[in-house]
N, C-alpha and C positions, 0 to 999 in steps of 0.2 A: 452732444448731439452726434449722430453719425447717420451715413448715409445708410437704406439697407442691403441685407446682404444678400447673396445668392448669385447668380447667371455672372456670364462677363459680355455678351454680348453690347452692351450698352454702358460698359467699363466696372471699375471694379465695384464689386459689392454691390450689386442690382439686387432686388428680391425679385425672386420667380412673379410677384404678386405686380412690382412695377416693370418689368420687364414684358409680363402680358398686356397692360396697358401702352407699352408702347405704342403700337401704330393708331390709336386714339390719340394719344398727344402729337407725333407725329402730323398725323392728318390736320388735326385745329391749328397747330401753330404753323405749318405751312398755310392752310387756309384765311391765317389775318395774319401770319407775315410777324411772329413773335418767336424768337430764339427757343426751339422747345427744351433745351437747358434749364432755362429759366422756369418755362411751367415746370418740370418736373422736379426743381428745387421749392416752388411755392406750393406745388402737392403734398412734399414732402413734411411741410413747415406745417401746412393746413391742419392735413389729415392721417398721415403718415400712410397715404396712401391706402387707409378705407373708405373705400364707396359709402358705406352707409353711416361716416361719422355727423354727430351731432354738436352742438356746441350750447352752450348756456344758453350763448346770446342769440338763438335761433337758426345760426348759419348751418346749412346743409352739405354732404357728398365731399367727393374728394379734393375741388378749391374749395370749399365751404361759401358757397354763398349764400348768400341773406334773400330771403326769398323776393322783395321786393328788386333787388338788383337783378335775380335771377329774371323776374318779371319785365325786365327792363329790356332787356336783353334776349331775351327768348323763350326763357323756361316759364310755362303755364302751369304746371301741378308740380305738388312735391313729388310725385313717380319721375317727372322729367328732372328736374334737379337734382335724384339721386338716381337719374340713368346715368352712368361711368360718362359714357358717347356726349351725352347730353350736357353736363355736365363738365367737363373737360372744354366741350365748344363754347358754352356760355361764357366760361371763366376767361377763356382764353382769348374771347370777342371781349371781352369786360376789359382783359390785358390792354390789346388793342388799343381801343377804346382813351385807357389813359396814355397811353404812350403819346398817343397823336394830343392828347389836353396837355402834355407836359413836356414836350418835347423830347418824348426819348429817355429821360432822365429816370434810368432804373431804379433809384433812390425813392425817386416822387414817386412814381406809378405804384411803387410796392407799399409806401406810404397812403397811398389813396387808396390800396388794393385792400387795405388794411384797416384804416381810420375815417374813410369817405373821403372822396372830391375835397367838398366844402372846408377839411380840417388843414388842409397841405393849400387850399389857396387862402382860408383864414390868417396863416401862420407865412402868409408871405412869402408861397412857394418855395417853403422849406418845411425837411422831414417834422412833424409837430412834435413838442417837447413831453409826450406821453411815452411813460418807462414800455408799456407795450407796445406799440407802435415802433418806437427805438429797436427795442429788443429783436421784434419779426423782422424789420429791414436787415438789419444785423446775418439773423441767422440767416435768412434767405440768401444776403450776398455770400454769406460764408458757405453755404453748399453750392453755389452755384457755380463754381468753377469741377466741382468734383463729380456734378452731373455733365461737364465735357470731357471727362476719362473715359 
């Protein structure tokens, strides 16, 4: 796995592609108050930062949300879940969102961001014993120091 490449504005090895999305993440995650680090480590993990990725499981855009969370949260049509703007802010209210259910606990939150709420408070507020779920916590803490370069 690696970060992508391009620009250095935003440290090494940015792509032009998330480098333009900056001041989008920028703007959400100061707006609900989330390390945007972070989001742009779980963009990365998502959707490798295409806007119009799609997923088996139905998840949309660059966090991939599920349209019913999208629905939760803000986004009304699939046009709105795969607006970049739109998109970025729902995910990133959705961040929020768990941080404050789990206190913070970047483990959980990634875990719920990932498996749903219900699977991380099932499992006893702990990350739940699914190889996928593991695996995304994982990668996401592992870029996520490299989106602070």
């Amino acid at each position: 796995m690696r970060w992508p490449e391009g620009g250095a504005r935003r440290g090494p090895g940015i792509s032009p592609r998330a480098e333009a999305l900056s001041p989008i993440i920028e703007s959400a995650a100061q707006r609900h108050a989330i390390d945007p680090h972070l989001v742009r480590a779980v963009i990365q993990v998502e959707s490798g930062y295409s806007p119009r990725a799609r997923s088996p499981k139905g998840a949309m855009g660059l966090m991939q949300l599920m349209p019913a969370t999208a629905a939760r949260f803000g986004a009304a049509s699939e046009d709105d879940i795969l607006s970049p703007a739109v998109n970025v802010d729902v995910g990133v209210r959705y961040l929020r969102f768990l941080a404050d259910r789990f206190g913070g606990r970047t483990d959980l939150v990634l875990a719920a961001y990932n498996a749903g709420e219900g699977a991380v408070i099932r499992h006893g507020y702990r990350v739940p014993p699914y190889r996928e779920t593991q695996d995304y916590v994982r990668k996401v803490l592992d870029l996520y120091p490299l989106a602070k370069r």
